[in-house]
N, C-alpha and C positions, 0 to 999 in steps of 0.2 A: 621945856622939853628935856633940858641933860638932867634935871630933877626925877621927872619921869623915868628916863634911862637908868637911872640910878637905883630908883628904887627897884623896878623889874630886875633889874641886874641882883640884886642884894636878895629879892624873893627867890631867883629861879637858884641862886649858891644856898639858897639855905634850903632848898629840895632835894638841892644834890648832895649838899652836906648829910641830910638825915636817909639816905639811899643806902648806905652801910647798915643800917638800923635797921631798914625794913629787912634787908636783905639776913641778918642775924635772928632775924624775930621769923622771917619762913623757915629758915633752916630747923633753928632749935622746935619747931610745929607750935608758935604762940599762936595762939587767936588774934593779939593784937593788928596781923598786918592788912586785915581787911580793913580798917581805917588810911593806911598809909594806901593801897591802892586805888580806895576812892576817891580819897585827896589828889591821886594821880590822875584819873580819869577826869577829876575836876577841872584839876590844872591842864589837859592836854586840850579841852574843848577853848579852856575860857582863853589860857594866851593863843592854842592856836586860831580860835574865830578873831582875835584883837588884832592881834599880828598881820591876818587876811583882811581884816577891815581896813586897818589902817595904810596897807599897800595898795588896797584896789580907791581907797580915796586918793592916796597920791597920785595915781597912774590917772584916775578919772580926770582929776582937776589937774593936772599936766597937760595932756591931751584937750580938754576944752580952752585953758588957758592959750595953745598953742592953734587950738582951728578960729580962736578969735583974734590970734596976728594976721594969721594967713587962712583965710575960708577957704580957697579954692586949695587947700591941704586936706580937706575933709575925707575923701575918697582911698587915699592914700594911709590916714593915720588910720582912719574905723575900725579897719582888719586884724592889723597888727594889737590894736588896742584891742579888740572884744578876744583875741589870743590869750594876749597878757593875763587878762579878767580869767580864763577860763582856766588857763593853769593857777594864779593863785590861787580860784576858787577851788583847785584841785586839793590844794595843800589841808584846808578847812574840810575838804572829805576826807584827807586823812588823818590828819585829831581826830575828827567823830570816830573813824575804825578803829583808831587806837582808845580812846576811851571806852566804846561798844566791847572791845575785847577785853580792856581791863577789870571793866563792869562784871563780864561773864566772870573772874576768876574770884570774884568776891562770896 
């Protein structure tokens, strides 16, 4: 897992590293930065749906882990869990808009 950590950590500084580039290459009117905004569009769906996937799995497998200590918890967790679920799913609608938008400037 800190391997993991690591590497996304090391991809998302060298996005931001080359974000003065992009931003040098619209100014002076290159053609090049329709590459760097797709890469960004790419990048907003793919970590933002990962990021979502991987929190709505922990939160799932929490909450079941925790209604098979205690069943008669079920009534009580559900709620707040299918909450949870719906804001982070929130988060992965907004990647897609921000991608959908970056899309459009290409």
């Amino acid at each position: 897992m800190k391997l993991f950590v690591t590497v996304c950590a090391g991809a998302m500084l060298a996005v931001l590293a080359s974000a003065p580039v992009a931003m040098a290459a619209e100014e002076a009117g290159a053609g090049g930065s329709a590459g760097m905004i797709a890469l960004g569009a790419g990048l907003a769906i793919g970590l933002g749906g990962l990021g979502c996937g991987m929190g709505q799995g922990r939160a799932v497998a929490s909450a079941m882990e925790s209604i098979g200590r205690n069943p008669s918890s079920v009534d009580r967790l559900m709620t707040p869990m299918i909450i949870g679920l719906a804001l982070i799913e929130s988060i992965a609608i907004y990647a897609l808009v921000i991608a959908f938008s970056l899309q459009g400037k290409i």
